[in-house]
PyMOL CGO cylinders between C-alpha atoms (Angstrom):
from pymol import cmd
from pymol.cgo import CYLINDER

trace = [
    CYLINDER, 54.37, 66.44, 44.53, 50.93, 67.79, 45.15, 0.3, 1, 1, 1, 1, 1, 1,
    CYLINDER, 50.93, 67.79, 45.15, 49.99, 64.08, 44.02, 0.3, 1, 1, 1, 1, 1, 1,
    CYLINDER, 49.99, 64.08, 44.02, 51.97, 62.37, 47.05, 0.3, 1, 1, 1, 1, 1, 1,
    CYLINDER, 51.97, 62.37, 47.05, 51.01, 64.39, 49.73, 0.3, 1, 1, 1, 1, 1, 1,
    CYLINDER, 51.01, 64.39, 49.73, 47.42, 63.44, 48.57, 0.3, 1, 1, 1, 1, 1, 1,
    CYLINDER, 47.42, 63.44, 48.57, 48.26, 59.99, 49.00, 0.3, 1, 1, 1, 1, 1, 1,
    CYLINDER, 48.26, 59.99, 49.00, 49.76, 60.05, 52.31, 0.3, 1, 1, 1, 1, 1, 1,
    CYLINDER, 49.76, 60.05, 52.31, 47.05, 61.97, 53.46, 0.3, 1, 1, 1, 1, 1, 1,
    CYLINDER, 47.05, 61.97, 53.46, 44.10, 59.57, 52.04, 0.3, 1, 1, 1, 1, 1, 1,
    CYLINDER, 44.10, 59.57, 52.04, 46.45, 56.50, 53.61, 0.3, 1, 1, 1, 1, 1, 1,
    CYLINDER, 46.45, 56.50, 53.61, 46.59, 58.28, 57.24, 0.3, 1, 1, 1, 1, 1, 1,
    CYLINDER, 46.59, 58.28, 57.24, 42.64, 58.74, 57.16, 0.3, 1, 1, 1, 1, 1, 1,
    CYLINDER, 42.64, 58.74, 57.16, 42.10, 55.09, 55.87, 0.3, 1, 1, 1, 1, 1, 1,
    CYLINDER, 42.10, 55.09, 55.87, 44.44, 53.44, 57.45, 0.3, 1, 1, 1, 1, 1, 1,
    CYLINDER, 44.44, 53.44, 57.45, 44.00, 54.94, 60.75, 0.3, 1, 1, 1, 1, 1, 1,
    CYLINDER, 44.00, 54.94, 60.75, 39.87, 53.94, 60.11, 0.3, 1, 1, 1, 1, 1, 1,
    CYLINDER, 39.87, 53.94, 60.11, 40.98, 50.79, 59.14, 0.3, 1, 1, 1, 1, 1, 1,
    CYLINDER, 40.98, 50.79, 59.14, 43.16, 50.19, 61.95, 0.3, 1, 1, 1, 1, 1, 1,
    CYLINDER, 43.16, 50.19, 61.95, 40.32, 51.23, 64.65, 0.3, 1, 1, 1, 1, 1, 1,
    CYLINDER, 40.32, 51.23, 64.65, 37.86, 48.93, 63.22, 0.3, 1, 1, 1, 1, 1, 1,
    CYLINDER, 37.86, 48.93, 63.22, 39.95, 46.01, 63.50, 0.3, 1, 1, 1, 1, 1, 1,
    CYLINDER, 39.95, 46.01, 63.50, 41.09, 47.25, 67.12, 0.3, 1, 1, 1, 1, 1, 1,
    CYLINDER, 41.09, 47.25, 67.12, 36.97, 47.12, 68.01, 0.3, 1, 1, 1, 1, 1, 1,
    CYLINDER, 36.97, 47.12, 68.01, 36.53, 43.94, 65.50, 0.3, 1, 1, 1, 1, 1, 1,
    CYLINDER, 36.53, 43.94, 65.50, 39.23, 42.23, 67.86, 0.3, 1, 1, 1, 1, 1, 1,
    CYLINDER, 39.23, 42.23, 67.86, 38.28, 43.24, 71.01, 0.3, 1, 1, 1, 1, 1, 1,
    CYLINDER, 38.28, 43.24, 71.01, 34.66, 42.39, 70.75, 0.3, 1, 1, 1, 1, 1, 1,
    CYLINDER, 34.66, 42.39, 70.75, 35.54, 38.90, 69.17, 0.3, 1, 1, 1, 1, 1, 1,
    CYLINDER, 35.54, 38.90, 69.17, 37.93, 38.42, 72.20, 0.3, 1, 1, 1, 1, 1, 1,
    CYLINDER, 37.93, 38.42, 72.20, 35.08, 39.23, 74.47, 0.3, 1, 1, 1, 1, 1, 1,
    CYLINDER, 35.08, 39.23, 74.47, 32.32, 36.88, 73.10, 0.3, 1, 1, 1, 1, 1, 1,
    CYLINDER, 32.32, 36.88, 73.10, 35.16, 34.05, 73.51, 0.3, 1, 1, 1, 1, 1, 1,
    CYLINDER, 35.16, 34.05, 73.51, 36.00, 34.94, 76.84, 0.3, 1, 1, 1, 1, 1, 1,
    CYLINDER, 36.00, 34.94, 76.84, 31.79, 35.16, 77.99, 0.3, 1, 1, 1, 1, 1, 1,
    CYLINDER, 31.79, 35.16, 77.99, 31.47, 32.11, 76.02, 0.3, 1, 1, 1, 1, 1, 1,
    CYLINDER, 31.47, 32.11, 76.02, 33.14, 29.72, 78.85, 0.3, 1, 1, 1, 1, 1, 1,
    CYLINDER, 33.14, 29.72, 78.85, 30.83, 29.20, 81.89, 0.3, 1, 1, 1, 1, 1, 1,
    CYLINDER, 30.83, 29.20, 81.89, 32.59, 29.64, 85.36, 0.3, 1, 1, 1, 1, 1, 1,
    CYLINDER, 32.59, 29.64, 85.36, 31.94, 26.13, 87.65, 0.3, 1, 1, 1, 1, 1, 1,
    CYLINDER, 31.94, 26.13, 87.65, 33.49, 24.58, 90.62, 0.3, 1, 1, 1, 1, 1, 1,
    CYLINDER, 33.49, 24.58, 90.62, 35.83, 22.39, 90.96, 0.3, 1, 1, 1, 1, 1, 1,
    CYLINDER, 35.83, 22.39, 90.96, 33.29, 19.82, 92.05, 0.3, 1, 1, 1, 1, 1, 1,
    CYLINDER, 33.29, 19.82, 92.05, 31.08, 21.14, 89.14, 0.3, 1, 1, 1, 1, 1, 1,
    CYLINDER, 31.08, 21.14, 89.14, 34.24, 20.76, 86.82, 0.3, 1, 1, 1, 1, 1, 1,
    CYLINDER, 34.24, 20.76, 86.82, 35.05, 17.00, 88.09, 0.3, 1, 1, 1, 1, 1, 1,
    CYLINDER, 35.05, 17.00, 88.09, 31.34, 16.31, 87.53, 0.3, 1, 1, 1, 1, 1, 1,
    CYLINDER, 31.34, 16.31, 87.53, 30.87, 17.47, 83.79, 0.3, 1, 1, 1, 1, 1, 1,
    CYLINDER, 30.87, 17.47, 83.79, 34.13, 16.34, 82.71, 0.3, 1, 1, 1, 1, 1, 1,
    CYLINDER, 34.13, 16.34, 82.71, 33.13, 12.72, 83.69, 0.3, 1, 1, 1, 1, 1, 1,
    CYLINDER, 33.13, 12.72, 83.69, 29.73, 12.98, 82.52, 0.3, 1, 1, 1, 1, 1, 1,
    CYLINDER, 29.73, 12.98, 82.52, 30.73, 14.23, 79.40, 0.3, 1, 1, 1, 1, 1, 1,
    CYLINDER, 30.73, 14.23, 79.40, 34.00, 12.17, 78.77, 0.3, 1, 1, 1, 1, 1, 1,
    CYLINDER, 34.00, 12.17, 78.77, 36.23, 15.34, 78.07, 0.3, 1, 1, 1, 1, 1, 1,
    CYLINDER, 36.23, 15.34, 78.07, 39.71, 14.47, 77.89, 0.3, 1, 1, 1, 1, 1, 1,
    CYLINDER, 39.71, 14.47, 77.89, 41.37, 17.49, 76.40, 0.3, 1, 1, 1, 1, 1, 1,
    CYLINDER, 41.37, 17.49, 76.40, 41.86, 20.15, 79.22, 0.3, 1, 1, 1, 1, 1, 1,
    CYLINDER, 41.86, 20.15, 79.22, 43.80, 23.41, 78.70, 0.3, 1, 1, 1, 1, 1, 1,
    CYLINDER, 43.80, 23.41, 78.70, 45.94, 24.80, 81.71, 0.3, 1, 1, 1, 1, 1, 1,
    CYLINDER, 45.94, 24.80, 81.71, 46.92, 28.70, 81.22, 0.3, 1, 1, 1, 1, 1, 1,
    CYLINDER, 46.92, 28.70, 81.22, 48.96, 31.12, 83.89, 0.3, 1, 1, 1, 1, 1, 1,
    CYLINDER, 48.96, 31.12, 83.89, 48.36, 34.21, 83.63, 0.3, 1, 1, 1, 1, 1, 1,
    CYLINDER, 48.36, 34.21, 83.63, 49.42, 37.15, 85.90, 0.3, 1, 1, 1, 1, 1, 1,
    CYLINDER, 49.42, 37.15, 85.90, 46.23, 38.98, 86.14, 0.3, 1, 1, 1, 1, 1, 1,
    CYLINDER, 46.23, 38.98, 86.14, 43.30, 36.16, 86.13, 0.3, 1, 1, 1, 1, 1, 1,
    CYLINDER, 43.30, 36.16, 86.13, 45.96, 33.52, 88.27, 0.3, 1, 1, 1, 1, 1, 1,
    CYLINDER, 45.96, 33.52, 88.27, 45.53, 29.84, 86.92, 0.3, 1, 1, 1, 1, 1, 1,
    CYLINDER, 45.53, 29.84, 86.92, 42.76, 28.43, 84.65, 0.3, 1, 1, 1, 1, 1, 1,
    CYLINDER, 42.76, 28.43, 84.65, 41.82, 25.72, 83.48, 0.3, 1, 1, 1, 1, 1, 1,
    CYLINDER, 41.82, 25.72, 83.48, 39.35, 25.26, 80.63, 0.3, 1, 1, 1, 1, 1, 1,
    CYLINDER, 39.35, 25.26, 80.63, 37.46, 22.54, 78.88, 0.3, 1, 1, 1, 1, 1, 1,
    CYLINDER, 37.46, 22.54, 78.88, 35.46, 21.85, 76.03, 0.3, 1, 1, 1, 1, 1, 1,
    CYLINDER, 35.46, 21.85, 76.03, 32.56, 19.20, 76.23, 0.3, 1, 1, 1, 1, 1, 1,
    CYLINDER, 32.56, 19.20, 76.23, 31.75, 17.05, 72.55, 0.3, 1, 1, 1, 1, 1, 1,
    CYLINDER, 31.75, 17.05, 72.55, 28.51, 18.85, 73.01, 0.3, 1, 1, 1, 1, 1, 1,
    CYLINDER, 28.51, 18.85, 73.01, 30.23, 21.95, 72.28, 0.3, 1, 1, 1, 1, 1, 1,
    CYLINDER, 30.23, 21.95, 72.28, 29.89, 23.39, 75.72, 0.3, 1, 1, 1, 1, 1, 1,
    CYLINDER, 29.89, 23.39, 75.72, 32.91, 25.39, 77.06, 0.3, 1, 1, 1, 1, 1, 1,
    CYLINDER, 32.91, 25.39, 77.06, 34.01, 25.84, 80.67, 0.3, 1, 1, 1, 1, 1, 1,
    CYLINDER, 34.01, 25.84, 80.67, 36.96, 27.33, 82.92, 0.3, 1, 1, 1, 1, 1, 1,
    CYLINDER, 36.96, 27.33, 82.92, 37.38, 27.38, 86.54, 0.3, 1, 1, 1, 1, 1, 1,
    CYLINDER, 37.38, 27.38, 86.54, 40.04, 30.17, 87.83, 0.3, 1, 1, 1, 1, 1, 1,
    CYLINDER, 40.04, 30.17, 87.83, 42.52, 29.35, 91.19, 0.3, 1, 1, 1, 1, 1, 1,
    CYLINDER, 42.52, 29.35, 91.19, 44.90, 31.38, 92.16, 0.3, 1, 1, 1, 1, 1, 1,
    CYLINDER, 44.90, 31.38, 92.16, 48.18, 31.43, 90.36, 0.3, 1, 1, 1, 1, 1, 1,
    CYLINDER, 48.18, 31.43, 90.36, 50.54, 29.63, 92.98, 0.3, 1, 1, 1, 1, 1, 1,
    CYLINDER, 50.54, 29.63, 92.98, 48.14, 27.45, 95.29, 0.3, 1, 1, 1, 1, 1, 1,
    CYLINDER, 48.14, 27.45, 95.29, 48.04, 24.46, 96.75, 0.3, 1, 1, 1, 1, 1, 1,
    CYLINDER, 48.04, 24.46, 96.75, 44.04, 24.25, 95.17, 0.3, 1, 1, 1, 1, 1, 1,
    CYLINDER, 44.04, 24.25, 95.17, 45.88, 25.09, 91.97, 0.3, 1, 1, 1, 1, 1, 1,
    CYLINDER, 45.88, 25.09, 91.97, 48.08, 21.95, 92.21, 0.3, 1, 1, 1, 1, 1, 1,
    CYLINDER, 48.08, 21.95, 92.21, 45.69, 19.58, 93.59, 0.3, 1, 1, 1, 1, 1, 1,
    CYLINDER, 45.69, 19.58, 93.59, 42.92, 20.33, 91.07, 0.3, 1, 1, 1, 1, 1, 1,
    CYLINDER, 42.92, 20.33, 91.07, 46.21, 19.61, 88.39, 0.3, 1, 1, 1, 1, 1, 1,
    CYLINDER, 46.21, 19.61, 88.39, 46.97, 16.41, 89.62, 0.3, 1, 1, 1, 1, 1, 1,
    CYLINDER, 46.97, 16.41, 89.62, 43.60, 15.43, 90.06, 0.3, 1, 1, 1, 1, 1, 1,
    CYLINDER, 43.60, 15.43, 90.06, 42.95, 16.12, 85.96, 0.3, 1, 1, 1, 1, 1, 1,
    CYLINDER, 42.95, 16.12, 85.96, 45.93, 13.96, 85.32, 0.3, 1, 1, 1, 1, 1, 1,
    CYLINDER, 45.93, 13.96, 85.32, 44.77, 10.87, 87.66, 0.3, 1, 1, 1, 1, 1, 1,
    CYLINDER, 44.77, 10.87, 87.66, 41.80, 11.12, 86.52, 0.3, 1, 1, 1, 1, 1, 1,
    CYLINDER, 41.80, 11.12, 86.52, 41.73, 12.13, 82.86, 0.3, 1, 1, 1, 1, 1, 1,
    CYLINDER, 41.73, 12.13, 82.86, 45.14, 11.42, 81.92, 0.3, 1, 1, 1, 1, 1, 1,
    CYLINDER, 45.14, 11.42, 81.92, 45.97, 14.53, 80.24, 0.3, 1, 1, 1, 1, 1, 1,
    CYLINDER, 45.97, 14.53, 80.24, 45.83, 18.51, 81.23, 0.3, 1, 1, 1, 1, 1, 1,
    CYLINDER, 45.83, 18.51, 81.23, 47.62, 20.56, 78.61, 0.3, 1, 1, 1, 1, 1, 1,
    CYLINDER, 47.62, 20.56, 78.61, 49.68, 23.21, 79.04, 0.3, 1, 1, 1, 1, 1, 1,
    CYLINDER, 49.68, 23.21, 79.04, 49.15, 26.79, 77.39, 0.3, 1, 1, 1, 1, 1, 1,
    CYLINDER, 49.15, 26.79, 77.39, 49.40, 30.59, 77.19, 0.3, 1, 1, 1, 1, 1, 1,
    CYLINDER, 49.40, 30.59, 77.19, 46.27, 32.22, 75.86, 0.3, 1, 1, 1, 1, 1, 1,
    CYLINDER, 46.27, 32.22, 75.86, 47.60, 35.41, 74.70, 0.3, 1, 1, 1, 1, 1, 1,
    CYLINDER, 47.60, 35.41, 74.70, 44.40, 37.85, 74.56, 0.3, 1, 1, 1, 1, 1, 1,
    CYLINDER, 44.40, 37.85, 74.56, 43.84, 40.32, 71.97, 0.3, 1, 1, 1, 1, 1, 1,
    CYLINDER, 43.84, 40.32, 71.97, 45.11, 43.22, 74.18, 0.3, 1, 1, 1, 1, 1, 1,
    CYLINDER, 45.11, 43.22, 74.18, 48.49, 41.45, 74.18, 0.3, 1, 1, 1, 1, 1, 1,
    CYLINDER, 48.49, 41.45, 74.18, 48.57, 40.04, 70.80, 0.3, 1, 1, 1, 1, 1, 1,
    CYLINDER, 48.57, 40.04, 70.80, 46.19, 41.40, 68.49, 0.3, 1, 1, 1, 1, 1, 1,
    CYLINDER, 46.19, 41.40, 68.49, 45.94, 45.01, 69.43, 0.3, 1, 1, 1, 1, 1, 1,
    CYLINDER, 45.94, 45.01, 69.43, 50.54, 45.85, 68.97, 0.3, 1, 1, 1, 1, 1, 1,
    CYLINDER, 50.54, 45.85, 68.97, 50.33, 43.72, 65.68, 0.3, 1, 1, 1, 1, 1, 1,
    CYLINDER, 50.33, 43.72, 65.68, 47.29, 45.82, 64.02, 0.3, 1, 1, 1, 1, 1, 1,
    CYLINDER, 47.29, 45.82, 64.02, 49.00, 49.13, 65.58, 0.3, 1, 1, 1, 1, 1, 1,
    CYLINDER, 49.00, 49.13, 65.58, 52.21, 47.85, 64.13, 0.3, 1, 1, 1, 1, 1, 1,
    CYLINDER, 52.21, 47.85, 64.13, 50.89, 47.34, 60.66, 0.3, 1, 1, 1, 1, 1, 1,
    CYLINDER, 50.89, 47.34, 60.66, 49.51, 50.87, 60.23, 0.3, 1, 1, 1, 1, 1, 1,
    CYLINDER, 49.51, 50.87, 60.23, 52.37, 53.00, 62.02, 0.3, 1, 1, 1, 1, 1, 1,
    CYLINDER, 52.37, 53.00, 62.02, 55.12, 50.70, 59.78, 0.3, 1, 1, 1, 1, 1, 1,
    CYLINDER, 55.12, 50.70, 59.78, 52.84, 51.59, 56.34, 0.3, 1, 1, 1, 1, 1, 1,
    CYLINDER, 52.84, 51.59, 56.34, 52.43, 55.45, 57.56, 0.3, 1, 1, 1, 1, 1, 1,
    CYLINDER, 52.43, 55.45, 57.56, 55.82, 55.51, 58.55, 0.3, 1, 1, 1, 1, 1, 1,
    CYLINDER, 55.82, 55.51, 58.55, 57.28, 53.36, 55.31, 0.3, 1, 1, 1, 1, 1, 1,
    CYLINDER, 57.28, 53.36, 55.31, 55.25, 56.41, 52.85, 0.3, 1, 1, 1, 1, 1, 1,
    CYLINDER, 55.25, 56.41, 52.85, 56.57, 58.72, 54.66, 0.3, 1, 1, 1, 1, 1, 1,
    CYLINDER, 56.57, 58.72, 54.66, 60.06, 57.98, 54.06, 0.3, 1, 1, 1, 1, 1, 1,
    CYLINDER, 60.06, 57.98, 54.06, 59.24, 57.71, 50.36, 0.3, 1, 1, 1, 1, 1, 1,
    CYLINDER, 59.24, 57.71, 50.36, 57.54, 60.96, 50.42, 0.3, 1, 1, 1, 1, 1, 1,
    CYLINDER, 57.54, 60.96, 50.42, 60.47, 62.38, 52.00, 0.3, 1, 1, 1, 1, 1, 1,
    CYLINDER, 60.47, 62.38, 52.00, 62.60, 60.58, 49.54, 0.3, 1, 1, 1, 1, 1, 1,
    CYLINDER, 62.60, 60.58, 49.54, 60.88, 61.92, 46.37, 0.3, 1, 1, 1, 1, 1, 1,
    CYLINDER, 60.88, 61.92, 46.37, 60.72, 65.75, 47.85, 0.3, 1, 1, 1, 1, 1, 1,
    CYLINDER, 60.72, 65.75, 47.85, 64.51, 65.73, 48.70, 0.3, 1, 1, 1, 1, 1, 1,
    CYLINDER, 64.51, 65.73, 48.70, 65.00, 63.76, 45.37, 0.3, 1, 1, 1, 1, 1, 1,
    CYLINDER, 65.00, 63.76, 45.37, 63.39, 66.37, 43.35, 0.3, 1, 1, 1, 1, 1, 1,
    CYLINDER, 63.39, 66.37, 43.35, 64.88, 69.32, 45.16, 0.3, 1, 1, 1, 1, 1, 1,
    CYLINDER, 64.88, 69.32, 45.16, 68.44, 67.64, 44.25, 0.3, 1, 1, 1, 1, 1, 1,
    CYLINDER, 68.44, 67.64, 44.25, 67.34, 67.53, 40.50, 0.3, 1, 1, 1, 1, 1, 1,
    CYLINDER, 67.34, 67.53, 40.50, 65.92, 71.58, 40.43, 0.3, 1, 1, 1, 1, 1, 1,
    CYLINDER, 65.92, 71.58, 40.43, 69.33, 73.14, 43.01, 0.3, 1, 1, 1, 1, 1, 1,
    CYLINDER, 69.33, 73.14, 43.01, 72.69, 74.58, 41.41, 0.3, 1, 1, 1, 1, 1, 1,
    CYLINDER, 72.69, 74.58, 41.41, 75.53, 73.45, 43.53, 0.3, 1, 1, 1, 1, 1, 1,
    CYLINDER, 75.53, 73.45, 43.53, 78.84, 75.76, 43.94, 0.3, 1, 1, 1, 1, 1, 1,
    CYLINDER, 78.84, 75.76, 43.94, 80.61, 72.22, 43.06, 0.3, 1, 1, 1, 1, 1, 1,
    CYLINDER, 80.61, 72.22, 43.06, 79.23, 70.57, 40.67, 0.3, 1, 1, 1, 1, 1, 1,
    CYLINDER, 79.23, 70.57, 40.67, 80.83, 66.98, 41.64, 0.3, 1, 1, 1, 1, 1, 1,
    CYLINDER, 80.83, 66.98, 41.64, 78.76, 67.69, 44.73, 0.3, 1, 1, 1, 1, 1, 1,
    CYLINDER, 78.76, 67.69, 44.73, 75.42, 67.36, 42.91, 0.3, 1, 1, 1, 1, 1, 1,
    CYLINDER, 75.42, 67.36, 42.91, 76.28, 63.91, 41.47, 0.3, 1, 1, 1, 1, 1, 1,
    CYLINDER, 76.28, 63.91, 41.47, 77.75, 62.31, 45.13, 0.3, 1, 1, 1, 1, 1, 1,
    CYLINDER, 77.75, 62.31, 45.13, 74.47, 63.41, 46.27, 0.3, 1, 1, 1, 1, 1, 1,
    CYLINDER, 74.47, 63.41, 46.27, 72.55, 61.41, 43.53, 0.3, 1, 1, 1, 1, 1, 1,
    CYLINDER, 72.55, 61.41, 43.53, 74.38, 58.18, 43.47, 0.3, 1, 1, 1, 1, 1, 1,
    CYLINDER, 74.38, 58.18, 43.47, 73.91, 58.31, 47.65, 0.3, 1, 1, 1, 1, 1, 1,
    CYLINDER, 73.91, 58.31, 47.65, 70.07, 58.80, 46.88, 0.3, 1, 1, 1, 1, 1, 1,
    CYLINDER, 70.07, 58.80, 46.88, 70.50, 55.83, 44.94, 0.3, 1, 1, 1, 1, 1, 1,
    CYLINDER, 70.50, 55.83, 44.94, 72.51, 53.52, 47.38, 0.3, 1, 1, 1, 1, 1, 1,
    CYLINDER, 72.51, 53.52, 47.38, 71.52, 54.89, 50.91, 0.3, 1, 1, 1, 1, 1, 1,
    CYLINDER, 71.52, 54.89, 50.91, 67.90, 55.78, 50.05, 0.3, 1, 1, 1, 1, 1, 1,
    CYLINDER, 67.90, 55.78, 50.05, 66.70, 55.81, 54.09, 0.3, 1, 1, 1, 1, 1, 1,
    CYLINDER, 66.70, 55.81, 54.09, 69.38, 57.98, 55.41, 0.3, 1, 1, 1, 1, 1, 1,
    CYLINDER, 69.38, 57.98, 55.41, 70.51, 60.13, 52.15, 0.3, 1, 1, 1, 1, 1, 1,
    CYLINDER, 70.51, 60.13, 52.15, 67.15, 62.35, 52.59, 0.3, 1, 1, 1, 1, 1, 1,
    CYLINDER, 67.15, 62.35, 52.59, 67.69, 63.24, 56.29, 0.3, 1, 1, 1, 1, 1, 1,
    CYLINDER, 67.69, 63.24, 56.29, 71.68, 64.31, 55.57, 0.3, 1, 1, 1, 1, 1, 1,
    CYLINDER, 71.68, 64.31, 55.57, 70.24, 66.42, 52.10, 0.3, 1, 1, 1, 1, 1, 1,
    CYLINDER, 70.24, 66.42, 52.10, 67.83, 68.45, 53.94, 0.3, 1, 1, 1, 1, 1, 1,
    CYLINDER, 67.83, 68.45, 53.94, 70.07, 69.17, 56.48, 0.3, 1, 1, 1, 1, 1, 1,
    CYLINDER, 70.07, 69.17, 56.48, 73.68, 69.80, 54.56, 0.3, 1, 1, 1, 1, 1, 1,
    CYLINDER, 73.68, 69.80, 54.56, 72.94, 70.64, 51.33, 0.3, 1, 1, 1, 1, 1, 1,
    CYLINDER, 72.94, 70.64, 51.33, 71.75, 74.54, 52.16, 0.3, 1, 1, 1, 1, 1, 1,
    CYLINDER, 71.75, 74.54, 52.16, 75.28, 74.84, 52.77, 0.3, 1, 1, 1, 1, 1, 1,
    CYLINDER, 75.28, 74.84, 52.77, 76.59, 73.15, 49.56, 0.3, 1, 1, 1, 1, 1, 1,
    CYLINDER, 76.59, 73.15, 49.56, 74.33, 75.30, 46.86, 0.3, 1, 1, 1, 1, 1, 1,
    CYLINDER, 74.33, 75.30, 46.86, 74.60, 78.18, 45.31, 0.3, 1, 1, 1, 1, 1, 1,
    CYLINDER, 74.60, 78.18, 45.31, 72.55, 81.16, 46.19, 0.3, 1, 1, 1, 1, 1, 1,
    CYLINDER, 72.55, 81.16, 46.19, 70.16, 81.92, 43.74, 0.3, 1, 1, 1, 1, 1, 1,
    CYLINDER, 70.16, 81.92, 43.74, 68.18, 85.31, 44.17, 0.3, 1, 1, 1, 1, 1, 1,
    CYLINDER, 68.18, 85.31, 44.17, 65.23, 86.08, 41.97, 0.3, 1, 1, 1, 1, 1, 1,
    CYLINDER, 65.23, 86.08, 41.97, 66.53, 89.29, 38.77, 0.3, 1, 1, 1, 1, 1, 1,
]
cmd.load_cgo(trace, "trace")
């Protein structure tokens, strides 16, 4: 027993590390990518698109930074220009990419914060919350296996629903089976 709780405690510290550095890992790689594109205008936009012959342009919406639209030069350069979310400049600038280019992509770009961050989180509450259901499993388990029951018929419906409800046959144990055992006082 001593041997589990060990276990679980060495995964919380770990796991909770773990699960902070990838947190700061992901946010800071999320923030060189967003400082990596170079705000223009839309003249500036029109201007190095055609000097440059881009012709792959990414359109995102989002509810916080309104409508952007983002290219990538050959040269490896990468810029954006932001209008707001449901304007006529928004439309215009669209259309004109289309005439012009012939293409202008559609997209979400789902950030870190709204990806990244619940899935990492996720991972590490499921594996802390998956061992401790085991844990709970083996204590309750092993407490079946040491208790005298008043009936003994009671003892062995217990162990085969260990065995064929294992997530919910812990909970019920540790809260019924006081009831179901004998008393034992120490002679």
């Amino acid at each position: 027993m001593e041997k589990f709780k060990k276990a679980f405690k060495f995964q919380l510290k770990w796991l909770t590390i773990l699960g902070l550095l990838a947190i700061i890992v992901g946010i800071l790689i999320d923030e060189l990518d967003r400082r990596s594109y170079k705000k223009i205008t839309v003249e500036e936009f029109t201007k190095i698109a055609i000097q440059e012959g881009v012709t792959d342009f990414r359109h995102y919406n989002d509810e916080l930074i309104g409508s952007r639209f983002e290219m990538r030069t050959p040269s490896g350069k990468k810029y954006y220009h932001d209008s707001y979310l449901f304007s006529d400049e928004r439309f215009d600038f669209q259309n004109m990419i289309i005439e012009k280019f012939g293409s202008c992509g559609q997209g979400s770009k789902l950030s870190f914060y709204s990806s990244g961050m619940p899935i990492i989180i996720g991972l590490v509450v499921g594996i802390l919350l998956f061992n401790a259901i085991i844990l709970l499993w083996f204590v309750a388990f092993f407490n079946l296996l040491n208790s005298e029951f008043k009936e003994n018929h009671n003892k062995w419906i217990w162990f085969i629903s260990f065995i064929f409800l294992p997530l919910i046959t812990p909970l019920y144990y540790m809260l019924i089976s006081d009831k179901q055992k004998r008393d034992w006082t120490p002679k």
